[in-house]
Every structure is written in C-alpha cells, then in structure tokens.
BATOR-988772 format. One record per residue (C-alpha): residue number from 1; x, y negated, z; residue in one letter. Coordinates in Angstrom, 1 decimal. Layout:
BEGIN
+-----+--------+--------+--------+---------+
: num :     px :     py :     pz : residuo :
+-----+--------+--------+--------+---------+
: NUM :      X :      Y :      Z :       A :
...
+-----+--------+--------+--------+---------+
# end
This chain:
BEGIN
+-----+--------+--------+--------+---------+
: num :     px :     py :     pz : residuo :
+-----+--------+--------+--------+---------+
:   1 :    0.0 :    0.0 :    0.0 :       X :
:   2 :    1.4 :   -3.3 :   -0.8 :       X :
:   3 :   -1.0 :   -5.8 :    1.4 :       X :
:   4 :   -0.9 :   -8.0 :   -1.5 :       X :
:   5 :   -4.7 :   -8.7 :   -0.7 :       X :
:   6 :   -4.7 :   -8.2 :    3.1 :       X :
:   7 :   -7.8 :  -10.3 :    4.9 :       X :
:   8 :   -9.2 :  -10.5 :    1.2 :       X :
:   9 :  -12.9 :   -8.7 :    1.0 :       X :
:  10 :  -14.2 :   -8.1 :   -2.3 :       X :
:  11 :  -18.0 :   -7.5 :   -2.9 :       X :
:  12 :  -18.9 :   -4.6 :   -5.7 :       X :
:  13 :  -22.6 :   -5.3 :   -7.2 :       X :
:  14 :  -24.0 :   -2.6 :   -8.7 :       X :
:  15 :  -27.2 :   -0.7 :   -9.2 :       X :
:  16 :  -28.1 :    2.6 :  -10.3 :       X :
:  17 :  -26.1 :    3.9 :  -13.3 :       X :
:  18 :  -22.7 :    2.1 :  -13.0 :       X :
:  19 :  -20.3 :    4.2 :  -14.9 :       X :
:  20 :  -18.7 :    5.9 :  -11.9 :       X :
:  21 :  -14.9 :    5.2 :  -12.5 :       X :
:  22 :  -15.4 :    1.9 :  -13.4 :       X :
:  23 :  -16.7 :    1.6 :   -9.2 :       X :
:  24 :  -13.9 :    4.2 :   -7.9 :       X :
:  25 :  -10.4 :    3.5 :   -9.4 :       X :
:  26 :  -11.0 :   -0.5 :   -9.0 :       X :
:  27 :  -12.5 :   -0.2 :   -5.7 :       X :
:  28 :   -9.1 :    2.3 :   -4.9 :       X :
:  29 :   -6.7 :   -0.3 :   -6.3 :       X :
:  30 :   -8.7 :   -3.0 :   -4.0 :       X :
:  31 :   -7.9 :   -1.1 :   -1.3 :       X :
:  32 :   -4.6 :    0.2 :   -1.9 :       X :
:  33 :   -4.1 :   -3.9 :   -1.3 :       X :
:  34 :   -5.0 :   -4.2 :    1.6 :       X :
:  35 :   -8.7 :   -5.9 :    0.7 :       X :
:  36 :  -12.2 :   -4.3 :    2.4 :       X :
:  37 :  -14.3 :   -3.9 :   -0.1 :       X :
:  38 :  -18.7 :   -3.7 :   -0.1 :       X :
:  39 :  -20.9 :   -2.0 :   -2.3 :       X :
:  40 :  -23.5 :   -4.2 :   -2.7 :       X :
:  41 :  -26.5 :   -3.5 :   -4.2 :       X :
:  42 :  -30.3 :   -4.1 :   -4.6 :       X :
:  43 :  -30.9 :   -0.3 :   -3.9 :       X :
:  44 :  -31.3 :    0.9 :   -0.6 :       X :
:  45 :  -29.1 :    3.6 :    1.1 :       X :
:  46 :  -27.8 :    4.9 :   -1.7 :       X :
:  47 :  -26.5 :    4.3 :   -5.3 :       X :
:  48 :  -25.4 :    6.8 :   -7.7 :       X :
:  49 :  -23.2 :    6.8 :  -10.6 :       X :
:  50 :  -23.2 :    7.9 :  -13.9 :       X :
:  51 :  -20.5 :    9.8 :  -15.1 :       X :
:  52 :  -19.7 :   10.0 :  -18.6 :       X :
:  53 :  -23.0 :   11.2 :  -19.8 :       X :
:  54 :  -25.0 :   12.9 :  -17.0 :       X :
:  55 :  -25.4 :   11.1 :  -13.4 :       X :
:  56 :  -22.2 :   11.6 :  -11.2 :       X :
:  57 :  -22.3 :   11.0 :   -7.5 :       X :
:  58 :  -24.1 :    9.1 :   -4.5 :       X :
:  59 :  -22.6 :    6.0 :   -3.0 :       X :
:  60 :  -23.4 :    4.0 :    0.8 :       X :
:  61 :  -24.6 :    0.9 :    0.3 :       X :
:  62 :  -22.5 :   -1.2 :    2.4 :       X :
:  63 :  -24.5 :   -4.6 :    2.3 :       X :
:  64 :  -28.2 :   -4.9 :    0.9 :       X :
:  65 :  -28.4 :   -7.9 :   -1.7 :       X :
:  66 :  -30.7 :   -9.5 :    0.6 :       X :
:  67 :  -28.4 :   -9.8 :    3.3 :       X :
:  68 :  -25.2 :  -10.4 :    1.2 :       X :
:  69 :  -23.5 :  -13.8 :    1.7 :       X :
:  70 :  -21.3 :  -14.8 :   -1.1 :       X :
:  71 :  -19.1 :  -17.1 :    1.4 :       X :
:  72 :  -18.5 :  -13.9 :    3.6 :       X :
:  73 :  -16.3 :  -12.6 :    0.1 :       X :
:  74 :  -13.2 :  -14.1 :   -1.8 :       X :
:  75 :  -14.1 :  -12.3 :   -4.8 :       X :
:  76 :  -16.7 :  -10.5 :   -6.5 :       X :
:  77 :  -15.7 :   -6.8 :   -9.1 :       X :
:  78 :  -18.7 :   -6.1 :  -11.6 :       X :
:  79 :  -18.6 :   -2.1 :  -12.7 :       X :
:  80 :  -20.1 :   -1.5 :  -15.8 :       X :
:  81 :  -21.9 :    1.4 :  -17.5 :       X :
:  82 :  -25.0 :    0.9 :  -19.7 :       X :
:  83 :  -28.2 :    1.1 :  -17.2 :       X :
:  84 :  -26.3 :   -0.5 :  -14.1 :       X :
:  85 :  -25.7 :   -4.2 :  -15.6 :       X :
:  86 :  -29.1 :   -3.9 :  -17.5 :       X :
:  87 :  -30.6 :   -3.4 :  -14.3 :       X :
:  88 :  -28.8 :   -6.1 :  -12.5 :       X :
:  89 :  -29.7 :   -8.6 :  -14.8 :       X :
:  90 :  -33.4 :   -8.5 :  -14.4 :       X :
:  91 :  -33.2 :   -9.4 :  -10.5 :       X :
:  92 :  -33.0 :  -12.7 :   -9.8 :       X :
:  93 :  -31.3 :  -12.3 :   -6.4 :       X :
:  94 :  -28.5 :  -10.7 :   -8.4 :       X :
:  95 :  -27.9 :  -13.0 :  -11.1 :       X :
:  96 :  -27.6 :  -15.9 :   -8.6 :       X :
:  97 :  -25.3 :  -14.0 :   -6.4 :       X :
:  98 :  -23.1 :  -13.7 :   -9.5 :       X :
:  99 :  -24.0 :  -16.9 :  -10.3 :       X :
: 100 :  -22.5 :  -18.3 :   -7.1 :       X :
: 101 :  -18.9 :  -17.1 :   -7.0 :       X :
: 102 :  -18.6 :  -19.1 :  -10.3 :       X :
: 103 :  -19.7 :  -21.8 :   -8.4 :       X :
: 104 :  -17.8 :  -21.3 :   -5.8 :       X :
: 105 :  -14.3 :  -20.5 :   -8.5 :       X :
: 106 :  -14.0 :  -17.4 :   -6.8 :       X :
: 107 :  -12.4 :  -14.3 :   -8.7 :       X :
: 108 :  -14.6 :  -12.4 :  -10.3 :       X :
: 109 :  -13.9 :   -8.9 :  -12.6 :       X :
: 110 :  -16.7 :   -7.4 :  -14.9 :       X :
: 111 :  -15.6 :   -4.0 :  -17.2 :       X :
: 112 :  -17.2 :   -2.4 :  -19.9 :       X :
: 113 :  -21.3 :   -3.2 :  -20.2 :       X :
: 114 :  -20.4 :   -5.7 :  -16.8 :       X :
: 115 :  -20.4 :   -8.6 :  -18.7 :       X :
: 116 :  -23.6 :   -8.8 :  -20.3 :       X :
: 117 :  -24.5 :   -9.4 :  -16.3 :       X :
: 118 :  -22.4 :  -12.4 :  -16.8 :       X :
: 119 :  -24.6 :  -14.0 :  -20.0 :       X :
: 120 :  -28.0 :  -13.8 :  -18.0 :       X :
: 121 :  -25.5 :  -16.0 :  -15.1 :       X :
: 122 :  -25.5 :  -18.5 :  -17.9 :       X :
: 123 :  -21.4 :  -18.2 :  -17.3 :       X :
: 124 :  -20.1 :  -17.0 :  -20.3 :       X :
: 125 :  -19.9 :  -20.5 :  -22.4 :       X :
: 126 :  -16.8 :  -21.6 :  -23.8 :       X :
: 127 :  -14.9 :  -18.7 :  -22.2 :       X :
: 128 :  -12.5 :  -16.4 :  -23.9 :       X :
: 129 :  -13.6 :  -13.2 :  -22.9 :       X :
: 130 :  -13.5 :   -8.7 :  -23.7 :       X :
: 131 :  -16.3 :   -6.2 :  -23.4 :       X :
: 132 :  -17.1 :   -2.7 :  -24.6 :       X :
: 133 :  -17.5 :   -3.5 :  -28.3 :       X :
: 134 :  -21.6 :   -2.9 :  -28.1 :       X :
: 135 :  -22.2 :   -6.1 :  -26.4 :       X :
: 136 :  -19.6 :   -8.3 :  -28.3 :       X :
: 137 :  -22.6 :   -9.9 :  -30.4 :       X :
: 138 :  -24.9 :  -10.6 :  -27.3 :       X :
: 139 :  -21.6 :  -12.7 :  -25.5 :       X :
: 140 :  -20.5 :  -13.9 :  -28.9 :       X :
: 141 :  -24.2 :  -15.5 :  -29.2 :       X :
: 142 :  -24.0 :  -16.9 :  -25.8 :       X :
: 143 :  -21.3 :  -19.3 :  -26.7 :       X :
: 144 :  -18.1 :  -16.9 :  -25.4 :       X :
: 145 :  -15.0 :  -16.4 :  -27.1 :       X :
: 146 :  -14.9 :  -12.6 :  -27.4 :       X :
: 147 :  -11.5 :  -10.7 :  -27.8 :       X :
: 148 :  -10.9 :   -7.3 :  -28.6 :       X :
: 149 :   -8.3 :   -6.7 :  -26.0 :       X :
: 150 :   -8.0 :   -4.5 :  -23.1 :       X :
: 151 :   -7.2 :   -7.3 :  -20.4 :       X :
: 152 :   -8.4 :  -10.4 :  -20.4 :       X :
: 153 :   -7.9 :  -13.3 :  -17.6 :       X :
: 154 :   -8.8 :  -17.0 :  -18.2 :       X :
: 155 :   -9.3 :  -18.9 :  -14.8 :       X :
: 156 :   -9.9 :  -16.4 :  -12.6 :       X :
: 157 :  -12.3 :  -14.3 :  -14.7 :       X :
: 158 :  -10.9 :  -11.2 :  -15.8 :       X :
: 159 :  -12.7 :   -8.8 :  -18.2 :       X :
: 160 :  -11.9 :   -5.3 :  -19.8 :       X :
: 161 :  -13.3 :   -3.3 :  -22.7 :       X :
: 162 :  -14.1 :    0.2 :  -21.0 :       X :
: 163 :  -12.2 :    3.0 :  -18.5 :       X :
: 164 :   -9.4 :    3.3 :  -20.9 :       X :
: 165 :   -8.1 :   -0.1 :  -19.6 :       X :
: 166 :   -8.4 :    0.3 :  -16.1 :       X :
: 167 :   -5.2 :    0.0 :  -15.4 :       X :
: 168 :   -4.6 :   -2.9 :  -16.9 :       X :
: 169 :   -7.9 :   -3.9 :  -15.5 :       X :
: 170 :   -7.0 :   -3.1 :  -11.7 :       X :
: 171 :   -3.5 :   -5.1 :  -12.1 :       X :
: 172 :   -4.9 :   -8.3 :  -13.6 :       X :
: 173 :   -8.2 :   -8.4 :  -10.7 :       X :
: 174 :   -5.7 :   -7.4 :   -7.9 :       X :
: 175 :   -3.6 :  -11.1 :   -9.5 :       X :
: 176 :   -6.7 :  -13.2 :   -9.6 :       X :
: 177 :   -7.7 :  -12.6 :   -6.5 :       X :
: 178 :   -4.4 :  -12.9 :   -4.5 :       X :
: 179 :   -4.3 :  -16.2 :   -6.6 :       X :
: 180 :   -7.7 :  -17.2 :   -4.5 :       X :
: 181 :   -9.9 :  -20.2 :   -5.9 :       X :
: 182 :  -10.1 :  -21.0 :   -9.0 :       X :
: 183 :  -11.1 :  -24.6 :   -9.5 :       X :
: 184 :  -11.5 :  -24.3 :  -13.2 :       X :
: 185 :  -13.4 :  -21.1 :  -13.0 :       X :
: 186 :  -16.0 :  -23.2 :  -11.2 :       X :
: 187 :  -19.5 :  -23.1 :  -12.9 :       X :
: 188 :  -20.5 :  -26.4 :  -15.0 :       X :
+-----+--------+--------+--------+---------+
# end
C-alpha cells in the first residue's frame, strides 16, 4: 500500500447492473491507497453486478443515496456497464449527487457506459472526454469532445473506454484525487 490517498474517502454510485470489474479493481486500487471507499446506491441492502454477460455477484450498500452527503467525500468513481448508468440517470437524487462534485471540482472517474451518467449531469460540455465507443454519439451531441483513448484526464475528470483500460484507469483516478480540488473542474 502506498498511502498516496490516506484520509481520502471516495464515494462509488451505482445501481443494479454495474459491470462488476469496473466496481472491484478500481475500488481495490482505492484502497490499496489508503482511501475508504462507499458504495452508494439508490438500492437498498444490496447491489449486484453484472458480469460479462450474466449477473455476477451481490454487493453491501455502504451509504443509501438519501443519506449520502457529497461534502462527507473528496471524490466520487462512476462504474459503468449498460443497465447501471441507465438506471442512474433517471433518478434525480443521483444525477444531482453527480451533479454536485462538479460543483464542488472534486475528482470524479466514470468508465465504460459511466459517462452517459455524466450527460443527464449536464457536465459533459466543452470537455474532452472517452467512453465505450456505443455512447460516443450521445456525449459527442452533448457538446463533449470525445476521444478514442483508453485514459483520459482533463481537470480532474478522468474517463476510460471499458475493462481493458483499467489500469490505466486506476493510475490516472488514484492522480486526480491525491491532486484534490479542481477549481477548473467546477461546474458552469
């Protein structure tokens, strides 16, 4: 463990569906770092994952949505998979809590499907920005500049394409969030 985010806690919104090692290898890395991390999630108890193409295991809800405080968090990791960011953007309550780490410029990390999440935030404007490839249209429409690469950071955002660049993924969040606030990353 290299500490590198010791006293940093990191909040991990997701619903039902997240693709399961886009939650476990980034929330691993987190913690390997010395951060605490929260699943947070709409869902009560329980949340479970979807792995590769059938559903993959059960997760504890750390924190319900409704009781999750945004200035309790220095940063905020967005998992993707198809039916868990779908499902997040039709609740209010989650699109503001994404909403307000923007606000706030704190670090936020969205993989795969995770950033479609990100257009319904109404933060995706003028920023340069990756995806899985499905959804490059949708961010593309919403005024982002999409990339096909497997990192991307720009003010304290940092995207990925899909579990192939986790890696990558896991060193660039891990970065951004030891760097803290984000002034520019703060919402218009």
């Amino acid at each position: 463990m290299d500490n590198k985010l010791q006293g940093k806690k990191v909040a991990i919104l997701v619903s039902n569906g997240f693709e399961q090692v886009e939650l476990t290898e980034p929330k691993r890395a987190l913690e390997e770092s010395g951060a605490v991390t929260h699943i947070v999630s709409p869902e009560e108890g329980q949340v479970k994952g979807w792995n590769h193409t059938e559903w993959g295991d059960s997760f504890e809800v750390d924190k319900a949505l409704d009781a999750a405080d945004v200035s309790q968090y220095d940063a905020l990791l967005l998992p993707g998979g198809v039916m868990n960011p779908d499902n997040l953007r039709q609740n209010e309550k989650a699109v503001n809590f994404v909403k307000q780490f923007f606000s706030a410029g704190k670090p936020v990390a969205a993989i795969c499907h995770a950033p479609s999440l990100l257009i319904e935030a109404g933060v995706v404007q003028g920023r340069r920005l990756t995806s899985y490839p499905s959804i490059k249209t949708d961010l593309k429409n919403a005024g982002a500049q999409w990339v096909d690469e497997e990192v991307v950071t720009q003010n304290g955002l940092t995207t990925s394409r899909k579990p192939d660049d986790i890696p990558a993924f896991n060193r660039k969040m891990i970065e951004e969030i030891a760097e803290g606030i984000h002034q520019q990353q703060r919402a218009q």
